[in-house]
LUMFIRO-162919 format. One record per residue: x, y, z of N, C-alpha, C in turn; residue in three letters. Coordinates in steps of 0.1 Angstrom, whole numbers, padded with zeros to 4 digits, always signed. Example, Ala and Ser with C-alpha at 12.3 -4.5 7.8 and 13.67 -1.06 7.14 Angstrom:
BEGIN
+0132-0057+0078+0123-0045+0078+0132-0033+0078Ala+0128-0022+0071+0137-0011+0071+0129+0000+0079Ser
//
This chain:
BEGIN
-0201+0057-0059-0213+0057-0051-0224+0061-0060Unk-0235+0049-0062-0244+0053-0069-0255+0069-0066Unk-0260+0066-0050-0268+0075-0045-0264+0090-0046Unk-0276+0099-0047-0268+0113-0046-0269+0121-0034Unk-0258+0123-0032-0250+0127-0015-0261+0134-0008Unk-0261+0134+0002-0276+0143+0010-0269+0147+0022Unk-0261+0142+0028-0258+0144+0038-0240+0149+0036Unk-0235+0164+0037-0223+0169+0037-0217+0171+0052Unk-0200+0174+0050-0193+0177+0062-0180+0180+0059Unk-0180+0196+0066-0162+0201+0059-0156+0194+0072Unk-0141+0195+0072-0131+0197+0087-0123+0200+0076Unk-0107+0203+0090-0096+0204+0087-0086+0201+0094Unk-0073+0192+0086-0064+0186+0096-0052+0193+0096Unk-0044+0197+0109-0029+0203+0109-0018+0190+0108Unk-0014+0185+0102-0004+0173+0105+0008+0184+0105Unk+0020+0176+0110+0032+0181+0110+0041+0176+0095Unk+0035+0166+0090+0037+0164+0076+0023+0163+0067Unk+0023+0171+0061+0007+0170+0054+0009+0161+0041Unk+0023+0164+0035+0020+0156+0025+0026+0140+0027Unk+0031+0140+0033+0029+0126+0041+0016+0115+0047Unk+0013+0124+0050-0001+0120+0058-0010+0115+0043Unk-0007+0121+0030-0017+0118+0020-0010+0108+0014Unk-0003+0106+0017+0006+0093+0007+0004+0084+0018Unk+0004+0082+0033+0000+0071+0039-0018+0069+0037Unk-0026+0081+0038-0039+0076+0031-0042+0067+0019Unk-0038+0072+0009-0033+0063-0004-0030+0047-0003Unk-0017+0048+0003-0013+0035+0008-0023+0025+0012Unk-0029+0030+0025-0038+0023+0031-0049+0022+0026Unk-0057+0032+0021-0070+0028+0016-0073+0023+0000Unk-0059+0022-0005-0062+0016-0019-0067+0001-0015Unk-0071-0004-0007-0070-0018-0005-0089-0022+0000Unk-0094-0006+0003-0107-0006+0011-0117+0007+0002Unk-0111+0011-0008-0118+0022-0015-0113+0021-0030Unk-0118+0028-0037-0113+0037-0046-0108+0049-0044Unk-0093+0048-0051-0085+0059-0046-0083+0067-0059Unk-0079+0079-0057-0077+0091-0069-0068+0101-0065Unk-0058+0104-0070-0044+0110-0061-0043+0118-0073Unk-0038+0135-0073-0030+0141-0081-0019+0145-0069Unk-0013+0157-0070-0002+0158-0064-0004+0162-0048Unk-0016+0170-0047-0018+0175-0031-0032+0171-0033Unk-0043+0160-0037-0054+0157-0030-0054+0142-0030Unk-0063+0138-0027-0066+0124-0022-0085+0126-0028Unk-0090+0113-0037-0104+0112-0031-0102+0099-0029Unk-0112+0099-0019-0120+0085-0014-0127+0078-0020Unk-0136+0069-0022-0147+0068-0030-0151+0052-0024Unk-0161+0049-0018-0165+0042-0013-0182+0036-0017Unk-0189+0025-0004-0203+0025-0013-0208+0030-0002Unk-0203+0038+0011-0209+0045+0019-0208+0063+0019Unk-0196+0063+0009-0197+0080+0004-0183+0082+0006Unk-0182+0097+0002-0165+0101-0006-0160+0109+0003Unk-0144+0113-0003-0139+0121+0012-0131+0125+0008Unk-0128+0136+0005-0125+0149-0008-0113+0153+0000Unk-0103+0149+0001-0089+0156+0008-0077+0164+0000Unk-0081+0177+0004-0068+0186+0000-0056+0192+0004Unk-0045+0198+0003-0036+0203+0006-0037+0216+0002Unk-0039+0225+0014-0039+0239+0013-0032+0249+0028Unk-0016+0251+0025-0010+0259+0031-0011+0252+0046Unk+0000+0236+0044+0000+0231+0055-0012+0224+0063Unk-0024+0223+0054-0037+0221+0060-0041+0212+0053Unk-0051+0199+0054-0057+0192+0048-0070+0195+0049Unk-0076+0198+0038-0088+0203+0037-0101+0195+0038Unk-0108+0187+0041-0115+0176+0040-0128+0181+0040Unk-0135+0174+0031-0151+0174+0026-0154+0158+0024Unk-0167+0156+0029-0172+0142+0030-0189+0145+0028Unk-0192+0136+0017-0207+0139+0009-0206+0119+0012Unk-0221+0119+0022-0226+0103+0021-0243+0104+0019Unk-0247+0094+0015-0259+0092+0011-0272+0096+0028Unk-0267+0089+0037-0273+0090+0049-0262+0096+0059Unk-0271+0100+0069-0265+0105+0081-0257+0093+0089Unk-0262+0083+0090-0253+0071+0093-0240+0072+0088Unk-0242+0069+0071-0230+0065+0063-0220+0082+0066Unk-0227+0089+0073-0219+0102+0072-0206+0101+0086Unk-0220+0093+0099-0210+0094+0109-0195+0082+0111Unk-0200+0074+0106-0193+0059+0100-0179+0067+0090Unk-0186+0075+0082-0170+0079+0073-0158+0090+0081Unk-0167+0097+0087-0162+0108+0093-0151+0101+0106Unk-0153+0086+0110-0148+0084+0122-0140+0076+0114Unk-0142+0068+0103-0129+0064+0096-0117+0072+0095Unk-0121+0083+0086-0114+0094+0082-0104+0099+0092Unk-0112+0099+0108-0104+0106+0120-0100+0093+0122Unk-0102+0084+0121-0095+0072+0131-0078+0072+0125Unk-0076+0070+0111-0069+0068+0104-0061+0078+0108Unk-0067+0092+0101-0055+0102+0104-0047+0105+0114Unk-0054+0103+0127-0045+0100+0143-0038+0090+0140Unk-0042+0081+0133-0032+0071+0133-0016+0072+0127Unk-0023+0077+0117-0011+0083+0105-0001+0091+0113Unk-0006+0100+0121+0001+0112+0128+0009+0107+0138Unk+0009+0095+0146+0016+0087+0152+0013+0098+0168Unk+0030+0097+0168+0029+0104+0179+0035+0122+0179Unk+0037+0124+0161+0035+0138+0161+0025+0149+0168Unk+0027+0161+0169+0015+0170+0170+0007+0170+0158Unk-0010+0171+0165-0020+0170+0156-0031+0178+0155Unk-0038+0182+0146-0053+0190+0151-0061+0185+0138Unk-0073+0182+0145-0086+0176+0135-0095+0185+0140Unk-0106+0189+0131-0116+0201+0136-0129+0194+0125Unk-0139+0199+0132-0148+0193+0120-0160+0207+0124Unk-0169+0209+0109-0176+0223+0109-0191+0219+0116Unk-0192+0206+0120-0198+0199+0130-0199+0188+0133Unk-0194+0192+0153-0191+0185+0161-0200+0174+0161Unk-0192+0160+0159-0198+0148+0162-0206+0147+0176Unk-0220+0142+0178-0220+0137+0190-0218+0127+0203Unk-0213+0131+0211-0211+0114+0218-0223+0107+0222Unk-0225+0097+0209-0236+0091+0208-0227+0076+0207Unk-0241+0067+0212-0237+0049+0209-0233+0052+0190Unk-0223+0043+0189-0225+0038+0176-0233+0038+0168Unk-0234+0038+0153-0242+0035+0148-0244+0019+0144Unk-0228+0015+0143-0227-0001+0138-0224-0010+0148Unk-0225-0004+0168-0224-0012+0174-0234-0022+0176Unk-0227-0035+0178-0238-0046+0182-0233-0055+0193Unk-0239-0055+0200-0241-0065+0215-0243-0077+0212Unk-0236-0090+0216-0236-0102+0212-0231-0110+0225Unk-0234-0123+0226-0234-0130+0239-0223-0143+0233Unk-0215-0144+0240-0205-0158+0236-0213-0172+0239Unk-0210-0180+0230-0228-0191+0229-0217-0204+0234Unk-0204-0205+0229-0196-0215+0228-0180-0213+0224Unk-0173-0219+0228-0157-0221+0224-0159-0235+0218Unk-0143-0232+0209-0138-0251+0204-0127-0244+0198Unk-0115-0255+0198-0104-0255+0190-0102-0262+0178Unk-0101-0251+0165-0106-0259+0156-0087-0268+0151Unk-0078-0264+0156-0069-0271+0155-0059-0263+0167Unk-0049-0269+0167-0039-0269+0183-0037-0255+0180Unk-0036-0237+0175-0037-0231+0172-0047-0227+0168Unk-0055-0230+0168-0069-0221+0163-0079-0220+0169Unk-0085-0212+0176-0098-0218+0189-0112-0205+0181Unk-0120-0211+0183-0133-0206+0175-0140-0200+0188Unk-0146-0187+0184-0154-0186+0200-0170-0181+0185Unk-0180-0193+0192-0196-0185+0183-0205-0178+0197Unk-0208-0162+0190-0214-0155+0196-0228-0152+0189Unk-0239-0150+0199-0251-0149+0195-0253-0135+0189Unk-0261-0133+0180-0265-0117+0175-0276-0118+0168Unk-0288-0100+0176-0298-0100+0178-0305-0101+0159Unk-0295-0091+0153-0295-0093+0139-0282-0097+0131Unk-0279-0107+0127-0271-0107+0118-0264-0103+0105Unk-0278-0099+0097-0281-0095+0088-0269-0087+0078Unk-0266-0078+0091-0251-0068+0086-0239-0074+0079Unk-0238-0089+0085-0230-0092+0086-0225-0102+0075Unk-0234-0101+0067-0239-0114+0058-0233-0108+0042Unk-0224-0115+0037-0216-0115+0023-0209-0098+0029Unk-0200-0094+0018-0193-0081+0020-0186-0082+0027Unk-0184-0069+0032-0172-0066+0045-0174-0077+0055Unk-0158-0085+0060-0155-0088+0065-0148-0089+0080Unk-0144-0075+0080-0137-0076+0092-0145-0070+0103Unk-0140-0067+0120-0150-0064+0128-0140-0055+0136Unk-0145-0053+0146-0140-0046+0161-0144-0055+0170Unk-0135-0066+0178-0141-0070+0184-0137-0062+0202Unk-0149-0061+0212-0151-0055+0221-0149-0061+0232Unk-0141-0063+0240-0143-0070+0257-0142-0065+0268Unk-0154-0061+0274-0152-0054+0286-0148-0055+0301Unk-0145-0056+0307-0134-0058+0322-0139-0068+0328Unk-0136-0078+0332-0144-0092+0338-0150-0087+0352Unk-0167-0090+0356-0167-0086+0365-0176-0071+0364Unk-0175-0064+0352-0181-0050+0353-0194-0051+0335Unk-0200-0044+0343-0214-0043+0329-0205-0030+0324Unk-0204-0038+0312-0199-0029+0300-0202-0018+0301Unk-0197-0008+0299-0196+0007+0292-0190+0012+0277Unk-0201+0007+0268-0197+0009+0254-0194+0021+0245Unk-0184+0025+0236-0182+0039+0235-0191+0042+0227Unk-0191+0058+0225-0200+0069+0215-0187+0070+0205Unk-0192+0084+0197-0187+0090+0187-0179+0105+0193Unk-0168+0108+0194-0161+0122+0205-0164+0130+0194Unk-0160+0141+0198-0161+0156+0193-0151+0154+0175Unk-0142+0153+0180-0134+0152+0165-0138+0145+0159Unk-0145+0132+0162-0151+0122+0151-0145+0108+0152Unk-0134+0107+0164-0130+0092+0169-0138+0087+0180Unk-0137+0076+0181-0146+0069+0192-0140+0074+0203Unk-0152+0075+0214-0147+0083+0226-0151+0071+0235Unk-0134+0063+0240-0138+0054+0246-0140+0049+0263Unk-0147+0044+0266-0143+0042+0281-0129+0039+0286Unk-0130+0045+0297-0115+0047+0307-0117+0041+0321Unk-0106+0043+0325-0101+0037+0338-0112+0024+0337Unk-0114+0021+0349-0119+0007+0355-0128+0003+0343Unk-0135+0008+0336-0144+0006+0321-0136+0003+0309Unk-0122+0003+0310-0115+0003+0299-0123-0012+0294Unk-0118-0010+0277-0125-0023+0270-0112-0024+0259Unk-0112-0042+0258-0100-0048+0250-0106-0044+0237Unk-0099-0036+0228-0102-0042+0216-0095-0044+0207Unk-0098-0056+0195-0091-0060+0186-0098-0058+0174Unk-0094-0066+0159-0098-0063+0149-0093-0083+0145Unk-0109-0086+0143-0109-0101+0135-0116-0098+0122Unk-0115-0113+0119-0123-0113+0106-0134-0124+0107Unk-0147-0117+0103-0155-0127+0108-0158-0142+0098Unk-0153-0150+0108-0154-0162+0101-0164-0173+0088Unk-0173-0170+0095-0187-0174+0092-0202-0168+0100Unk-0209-0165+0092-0228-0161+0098-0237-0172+0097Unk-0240-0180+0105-0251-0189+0109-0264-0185+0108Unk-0266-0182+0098-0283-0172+0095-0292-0176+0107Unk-0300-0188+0102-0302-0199+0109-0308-0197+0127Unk-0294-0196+0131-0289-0197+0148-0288-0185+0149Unk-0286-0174+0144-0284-0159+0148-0262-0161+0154Unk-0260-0169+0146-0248-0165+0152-0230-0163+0147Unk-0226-0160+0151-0214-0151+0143-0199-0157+0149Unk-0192-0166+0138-0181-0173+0144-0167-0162+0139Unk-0162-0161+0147-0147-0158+0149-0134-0168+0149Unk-0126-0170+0146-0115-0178+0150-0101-0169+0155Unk-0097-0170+0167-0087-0165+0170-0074-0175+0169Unk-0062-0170+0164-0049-0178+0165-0045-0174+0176Unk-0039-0183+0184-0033-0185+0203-0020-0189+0197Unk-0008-0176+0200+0000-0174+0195+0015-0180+0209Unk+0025-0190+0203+0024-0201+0214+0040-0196+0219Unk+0041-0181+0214+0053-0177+0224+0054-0173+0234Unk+0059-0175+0244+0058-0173+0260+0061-0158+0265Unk+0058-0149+0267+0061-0138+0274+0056-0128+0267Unk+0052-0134+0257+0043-0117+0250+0028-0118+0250Unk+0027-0105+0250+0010-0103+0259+0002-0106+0243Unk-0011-0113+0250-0015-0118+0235-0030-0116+0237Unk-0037-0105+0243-0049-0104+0252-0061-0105+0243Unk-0061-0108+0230-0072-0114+0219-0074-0124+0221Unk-0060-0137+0221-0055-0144+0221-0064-0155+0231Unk-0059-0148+0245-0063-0149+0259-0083-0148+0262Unk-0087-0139+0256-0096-0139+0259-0111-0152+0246Unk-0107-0155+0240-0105-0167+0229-0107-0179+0238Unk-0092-0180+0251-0092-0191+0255-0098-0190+0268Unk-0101-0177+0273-0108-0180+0286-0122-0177+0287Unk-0128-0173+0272-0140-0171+0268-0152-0181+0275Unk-0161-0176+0281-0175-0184+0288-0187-0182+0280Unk-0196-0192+0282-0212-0188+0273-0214-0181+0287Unk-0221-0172+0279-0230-0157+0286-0220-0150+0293Unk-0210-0148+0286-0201-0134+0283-0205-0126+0274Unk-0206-0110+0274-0211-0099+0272-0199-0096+0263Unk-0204-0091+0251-0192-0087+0244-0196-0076+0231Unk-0193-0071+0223-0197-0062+0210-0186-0065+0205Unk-0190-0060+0189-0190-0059+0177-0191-0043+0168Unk-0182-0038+0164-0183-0025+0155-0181-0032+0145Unk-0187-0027+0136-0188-0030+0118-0200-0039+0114Unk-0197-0047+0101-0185-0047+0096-0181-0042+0087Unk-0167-0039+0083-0162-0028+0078-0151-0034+0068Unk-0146-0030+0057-0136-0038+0052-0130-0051+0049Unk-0122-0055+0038-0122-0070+0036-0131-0077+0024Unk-0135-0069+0015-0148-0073+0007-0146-0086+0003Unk-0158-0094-0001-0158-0110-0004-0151-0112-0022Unk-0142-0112-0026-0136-0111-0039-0152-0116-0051Unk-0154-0107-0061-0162-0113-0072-0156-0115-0083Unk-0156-0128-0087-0148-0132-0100-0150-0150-0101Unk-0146-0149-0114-0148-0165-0118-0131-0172-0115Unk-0124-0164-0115-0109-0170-0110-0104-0161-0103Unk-0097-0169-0088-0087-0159-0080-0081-0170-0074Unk-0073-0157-0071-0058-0160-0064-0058-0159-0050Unk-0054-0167-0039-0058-0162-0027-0042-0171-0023Unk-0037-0158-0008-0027-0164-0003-0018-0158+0006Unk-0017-0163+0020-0015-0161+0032-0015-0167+0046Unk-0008-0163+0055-0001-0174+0066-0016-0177+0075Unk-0013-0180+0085-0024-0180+0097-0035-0169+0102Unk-0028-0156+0098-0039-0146+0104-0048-0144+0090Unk-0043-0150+0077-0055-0149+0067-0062-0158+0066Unk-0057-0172+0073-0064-0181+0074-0085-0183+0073Unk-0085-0176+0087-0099-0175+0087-0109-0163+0075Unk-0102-0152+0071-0105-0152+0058-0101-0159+0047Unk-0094-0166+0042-0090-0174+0031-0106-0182+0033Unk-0103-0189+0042-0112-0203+0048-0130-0200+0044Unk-0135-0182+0046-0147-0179+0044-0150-0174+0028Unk-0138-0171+0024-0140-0165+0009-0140-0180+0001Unk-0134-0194+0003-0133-0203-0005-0148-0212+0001Unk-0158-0205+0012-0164-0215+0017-0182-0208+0008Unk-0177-0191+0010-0188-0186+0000-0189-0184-0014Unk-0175-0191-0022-0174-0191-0035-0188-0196-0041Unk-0190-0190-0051-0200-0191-0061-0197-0208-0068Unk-0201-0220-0071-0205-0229-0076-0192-0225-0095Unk-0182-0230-0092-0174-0234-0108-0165-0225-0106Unk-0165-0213-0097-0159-0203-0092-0139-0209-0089Unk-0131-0211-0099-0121-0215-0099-0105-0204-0090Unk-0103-0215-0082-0096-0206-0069-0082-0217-0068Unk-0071-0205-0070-0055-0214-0061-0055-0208-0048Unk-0049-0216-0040-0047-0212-0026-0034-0216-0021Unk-0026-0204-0017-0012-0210-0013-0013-0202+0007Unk-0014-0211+0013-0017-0210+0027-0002-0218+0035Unk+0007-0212+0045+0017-0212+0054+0015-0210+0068Unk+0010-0225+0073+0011-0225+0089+0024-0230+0085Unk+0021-0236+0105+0032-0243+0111+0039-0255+0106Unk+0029-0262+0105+0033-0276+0104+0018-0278+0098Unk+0014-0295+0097+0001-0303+0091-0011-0300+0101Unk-0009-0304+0115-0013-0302+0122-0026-0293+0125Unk-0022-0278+0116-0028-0269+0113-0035-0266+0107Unk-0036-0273+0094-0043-0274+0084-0058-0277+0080Unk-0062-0270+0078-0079-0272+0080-0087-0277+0069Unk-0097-0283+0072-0107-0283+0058-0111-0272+0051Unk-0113-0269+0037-0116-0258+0035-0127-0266+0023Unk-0142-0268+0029-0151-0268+0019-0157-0259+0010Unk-0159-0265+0001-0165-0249-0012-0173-0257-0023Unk-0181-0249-0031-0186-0252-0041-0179-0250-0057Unk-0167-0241-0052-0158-0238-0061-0149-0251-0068Unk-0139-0243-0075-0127-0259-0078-0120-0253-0069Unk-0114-0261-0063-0099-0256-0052-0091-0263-0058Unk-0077-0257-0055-0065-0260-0061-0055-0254-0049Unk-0053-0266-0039-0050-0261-0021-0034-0269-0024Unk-0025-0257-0018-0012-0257-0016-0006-0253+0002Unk+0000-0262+0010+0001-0258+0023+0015-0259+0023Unk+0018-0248+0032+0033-0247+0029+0038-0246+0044Unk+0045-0255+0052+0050-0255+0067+0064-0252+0071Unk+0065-0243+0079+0072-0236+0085+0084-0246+0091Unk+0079-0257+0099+0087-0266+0104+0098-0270+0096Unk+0093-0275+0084+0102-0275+0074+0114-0267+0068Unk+0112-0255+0073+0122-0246+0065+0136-0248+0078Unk+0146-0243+0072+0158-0243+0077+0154-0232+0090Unk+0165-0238+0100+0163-0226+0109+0169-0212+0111Unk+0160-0202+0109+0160-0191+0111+0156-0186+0096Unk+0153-0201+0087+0147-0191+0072+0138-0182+0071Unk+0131-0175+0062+0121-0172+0058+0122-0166+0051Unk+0107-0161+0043+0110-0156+0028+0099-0169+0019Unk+0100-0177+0022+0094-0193+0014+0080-0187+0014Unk+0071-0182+0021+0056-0178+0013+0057-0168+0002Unk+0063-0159+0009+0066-0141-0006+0068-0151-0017Unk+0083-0161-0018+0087-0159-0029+0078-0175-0036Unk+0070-0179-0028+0060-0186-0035+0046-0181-0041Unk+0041-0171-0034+0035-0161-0040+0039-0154-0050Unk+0050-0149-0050+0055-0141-0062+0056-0150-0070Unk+0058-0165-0071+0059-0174-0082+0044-0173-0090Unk+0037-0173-0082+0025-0178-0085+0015-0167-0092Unk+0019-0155-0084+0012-0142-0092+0023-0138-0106Unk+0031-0142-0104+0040-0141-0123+0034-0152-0132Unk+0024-0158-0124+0023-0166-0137+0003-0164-0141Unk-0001-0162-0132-0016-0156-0134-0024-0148-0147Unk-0035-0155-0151-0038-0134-0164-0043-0129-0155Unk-0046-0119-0165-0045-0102-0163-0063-0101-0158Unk-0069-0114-0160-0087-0113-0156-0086-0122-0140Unk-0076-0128-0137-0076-0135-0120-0074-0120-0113Unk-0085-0125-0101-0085-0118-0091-0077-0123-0079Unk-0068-0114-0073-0051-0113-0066-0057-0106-0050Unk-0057-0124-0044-0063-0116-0025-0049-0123-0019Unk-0041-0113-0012-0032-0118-0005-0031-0110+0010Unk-0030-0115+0015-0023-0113+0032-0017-0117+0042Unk-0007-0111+0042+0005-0115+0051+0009-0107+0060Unk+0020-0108+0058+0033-0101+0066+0038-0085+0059Unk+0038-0075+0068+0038-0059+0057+0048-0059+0049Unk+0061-0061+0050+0072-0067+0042+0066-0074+0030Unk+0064-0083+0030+0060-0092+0023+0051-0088+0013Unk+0042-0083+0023+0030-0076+0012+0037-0063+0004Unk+0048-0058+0010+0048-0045+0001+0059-0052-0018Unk+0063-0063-0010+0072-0070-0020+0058-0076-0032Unk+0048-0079-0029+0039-0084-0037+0030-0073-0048Unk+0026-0060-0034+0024-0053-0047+0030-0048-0056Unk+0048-0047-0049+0052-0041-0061+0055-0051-0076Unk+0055-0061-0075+0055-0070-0088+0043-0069-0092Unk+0028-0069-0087+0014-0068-0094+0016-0052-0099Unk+0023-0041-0092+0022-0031-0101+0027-0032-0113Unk+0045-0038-0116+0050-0035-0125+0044-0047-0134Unk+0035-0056-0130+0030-0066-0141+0019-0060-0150Unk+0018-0044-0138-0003-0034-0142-0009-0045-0144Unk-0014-0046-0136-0025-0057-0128-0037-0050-0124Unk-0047-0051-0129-0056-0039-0125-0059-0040-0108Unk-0058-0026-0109-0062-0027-0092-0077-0031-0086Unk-0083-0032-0096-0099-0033-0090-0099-0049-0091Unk-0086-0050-0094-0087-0076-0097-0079-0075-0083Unk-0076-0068-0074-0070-0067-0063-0071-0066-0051Unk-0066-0072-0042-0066-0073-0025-0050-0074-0016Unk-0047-0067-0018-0031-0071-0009-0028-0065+0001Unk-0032-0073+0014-0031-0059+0027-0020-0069+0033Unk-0013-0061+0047-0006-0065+0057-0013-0069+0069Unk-0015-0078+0076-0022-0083+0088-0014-0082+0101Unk+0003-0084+0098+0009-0081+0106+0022-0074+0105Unk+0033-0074+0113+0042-0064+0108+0059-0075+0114Unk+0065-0081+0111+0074-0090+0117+0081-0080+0131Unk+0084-0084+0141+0095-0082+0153+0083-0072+0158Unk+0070-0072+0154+0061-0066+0166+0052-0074+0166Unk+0049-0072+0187+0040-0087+0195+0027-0089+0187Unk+0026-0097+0187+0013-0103+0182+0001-0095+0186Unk-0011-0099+0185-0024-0092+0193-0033-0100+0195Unk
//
């Protein structure tokens, strides 16, 4: 972070595994920060500000320095979102040396559903109107998307005491999910999503569902956006099934002009398969599921893995899949020392848990 910090904040967390909790930080945020590990700290390092985590006598120590009071409340609710998360369903304590307020968001935004279309038998597009787009434009990718109870005027959350979103309850409850935003219509003020309608019978798929029962002039929000950066480089590597799809599809559609890109992408079948225009060279590989024997799998990892053994050391390496899979991928870009900053390798889903 270029700017110099103006805005500070200590807490402290009790996990029931502290040094666990820093090795699942690591994990996860090497993929959304710069990370810096000795044996008991963690830093953060981000372009919204840092987040200085210690181990001291069972305690995580946390200090967070951001350039604004925004970028301060934005990190501080990262920081808490994650750690509950980490903590599962252990006992927990988050404390901060001041209490967040329960205030609206700072990155919420209210947007109106303008239109649906299915951009293939699997893929249904919903474009929503937004008053500024602006946020949303190159960079972070991903979103929060927001749906509030059919029938009821939204009740959107604040910021709670510990520093996680303090969300509406009972009859106010709101769906939320995590997309990746497709494409920004400068233009039209408007912001495409694509949800995959996931075509197994009996599991709840309420992203999914609201995708397909989506109306113009439905009321809906947006938190972020947050994560997912747009890869910078003159060669990359990109590659993943269906839920990367709609990111693959926007990173090869904003490529820079000579900007040379392989893409190894795993739907279902042909069916699926989308155009993917660009100014770049593409070099498009589709790999279908139908085809594999029944009950295979394994055919994207170990085509990925073919393909990142054979890459240099200057391609930039965006992959996302399946968590398995992905953890099978970093570990061959580590032992190849593949710089982490030519890198993107997250998990989007996790196999034998329901969809979303």
């Amino acid at each position: 972070m270029n700017a110099v910090a103006a805005f500070n904040l200590s807490g402290f967390a009790i996990p029931t595994n502290a040094i666990g909790m820093l090795d699942e930080l690591c994990e996860h945020f090497v993929e959304h920060s710069e990370v810096r590990r000795t044996e008991n700290t963690v830093l953060l390092k981000s372009d919204i500000g840092t987040a200085d985590i210690r181990l001291a006598e069972n305690r995580l120590m946390i200090e967070l320095s951001c350039p604004t009071e925004e970028a301060l409340h934005l990190t501080r609710n990262m920081i808490a979102e994650h750690l509950f998360y980490f903590a599962g369903g252990e006992p927990f304590e988050l404390s901060w040396s001041d209490p967040a307020p329960v205030a609206r968001l700072p990155n919420l935004h209210e947007v109106t559903v303008v239109s649906t279309e299915d951009v293939t038998p699997r893929m249904r597009r919903v474009k929503v109107s937004c008053a500024d787009v602006s946020p949303f434009i190159g960079g972070d990718m991903h979103v929060r998307l927001l749906v509030p109870p059919k029938g009821r005027l939204p009740v959107w959350p604040g910021l709670g005491a510990d520093g996680r979103i303090a969300w509406p309850t009972g009859e106010d409850e709101i769906l939320v999910r995590v997309y990746t935003i497709r494409h920004v219509d400068a233009e039209r003020r408007e912001i495409w999503i694509d949800f995959l309608q996931h075509p197994a019978p009996g599991i709840a798929t309420p992203g999914a569902d609201f995708a397909r029962d989506a109306q113009p002039g439905d009321k809906v929000a947006l938190i972020g956006p947050g994560g997912g950066d747009l890869p910078q480089a003159s060669k990359v590597f990109l590659a993943g099934d269906e839920a990367a799809l709609p990111a693959i599809a926007r990173i090869v559609a904003e490529a820079s002009e000579g900007t040379s890109m392989t893409v190894i992408l795993e739907v279902e079948d042909e069916a699926e398969e989308q155009p993917l225009p660009t100014q770049g060279l593409l070099d498009m590989r589709w790999l279908h599921r139908k085809d594999y024997g029944h009950g295979s799998r394994g055919q994207l990892r170990e085509a990925i893995a073919e393909a990142v053994n054979s890459i240099d050391e200057e391609t930039y390496v965006w992959v996302a899949c399946e968590k398995e899979d992905v953890r099978a991928i970093r570990a061959i870009l580590k032992a190849r020392g593949h710089d982490r900053k030519r890198m993107y390798v997250a998990w989007y889903w996790e196999r034998d848990v329901a969809p979303r």
